[in-house]
N, C-alpha and C positions, 0 to 999 in steps of 0.2 A: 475486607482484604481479598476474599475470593472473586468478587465481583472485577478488583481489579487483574487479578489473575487474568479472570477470562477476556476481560478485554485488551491485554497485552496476548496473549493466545491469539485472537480476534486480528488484530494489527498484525501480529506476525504472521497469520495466513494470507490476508490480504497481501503481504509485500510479498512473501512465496508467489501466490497466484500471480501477480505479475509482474514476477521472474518468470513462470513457468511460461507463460502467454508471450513471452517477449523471445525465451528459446527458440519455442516452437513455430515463429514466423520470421528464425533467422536474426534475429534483433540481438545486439549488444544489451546485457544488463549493467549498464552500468546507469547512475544516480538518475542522470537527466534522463532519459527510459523509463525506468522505473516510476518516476514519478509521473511522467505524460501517461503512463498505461493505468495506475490509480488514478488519474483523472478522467481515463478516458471509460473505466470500469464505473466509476462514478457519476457518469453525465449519462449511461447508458442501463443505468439499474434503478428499477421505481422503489426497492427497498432502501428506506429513509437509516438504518440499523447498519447496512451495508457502506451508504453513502458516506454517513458520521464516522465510522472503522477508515475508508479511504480517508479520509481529513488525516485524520490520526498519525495514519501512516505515514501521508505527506509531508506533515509536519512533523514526525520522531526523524527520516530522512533529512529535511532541513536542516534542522538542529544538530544531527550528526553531519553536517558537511560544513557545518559555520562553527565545530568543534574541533574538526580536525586542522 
């Protein structure tokens, strides 16, 4: 159970982060954003830990926009 803790922890930093990244160069956060900047964090980090968290997030995003 903890283990998924931290990986919901893990996801929800990653989509902060790029919120944060998206502010700070004037960018709208909104979904379609968000998810290009988790891709774009992910094509650009050689941690595999990192890379797998961006998925994640991608896809919890997805899911939340094919829910709404």
């Amino acid at each position: 159970m903890k283990h998924d803790i931290v990986q919901i922890d893990d996801v929800e930093t990653v989509i902060g982060n790029a919120i944060t990244r998206l502010l700070k160069i004037g960018e709208s956060p909104e979904a379609e954003n968000i998810i290009n900047m988790i891709q774009l964090m992910s094509m650009v980090s050689s941690d595999q830990n990192l890379k797998a968290r961006c998925e994640e997030a991608k896809c919890l995003i997805l899911k939340h926009l094919k829910t709404s």
